[in-house]
N, C-alpha and C positions, 0 to 999 in steps of 0.2 A: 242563728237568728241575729242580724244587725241589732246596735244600739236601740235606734230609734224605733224601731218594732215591736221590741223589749216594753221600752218605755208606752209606749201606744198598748201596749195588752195590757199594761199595768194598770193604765189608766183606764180601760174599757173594765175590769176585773172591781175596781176602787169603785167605779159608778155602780155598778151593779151586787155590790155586799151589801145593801140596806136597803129595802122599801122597795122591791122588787112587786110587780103581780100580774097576775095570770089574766088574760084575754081567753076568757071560754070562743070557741069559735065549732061549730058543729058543721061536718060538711055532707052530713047526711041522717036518714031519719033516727036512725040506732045511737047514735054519739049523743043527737038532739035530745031523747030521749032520758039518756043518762046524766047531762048536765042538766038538765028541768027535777030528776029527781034529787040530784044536791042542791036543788037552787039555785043554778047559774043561772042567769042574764045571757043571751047573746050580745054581741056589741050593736046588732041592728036594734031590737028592742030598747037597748041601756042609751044610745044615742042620742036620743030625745032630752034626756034628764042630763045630760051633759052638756048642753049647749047645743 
């Protein structure tokens, strides 16, 4: 792996150590199902309250 590559995963790796989070995204009834009983938000529903 080149320098600059190195350097670039480093930096993709740095962004992403803190404050990380998950987009629930269902793509069918059974997943839907399962993120509704932990309480997920879809992002179409969540969208609204977002802006």
């Amino acid at each position: 792996m080149d320098i600059e590559r190195r350097e670039r995963a480093a930096h993709f790796v740095e962004l992403h150590r803190e404050g990380c989070f998950l987009v629930p995204n269902a793509w069918e009834a059974g997943s839907a199902r399962i993120l509704e009983e932990v309480g997920a938000a879809d992002s179409w529903s969540a969208a609204p309250t977002c802006g």
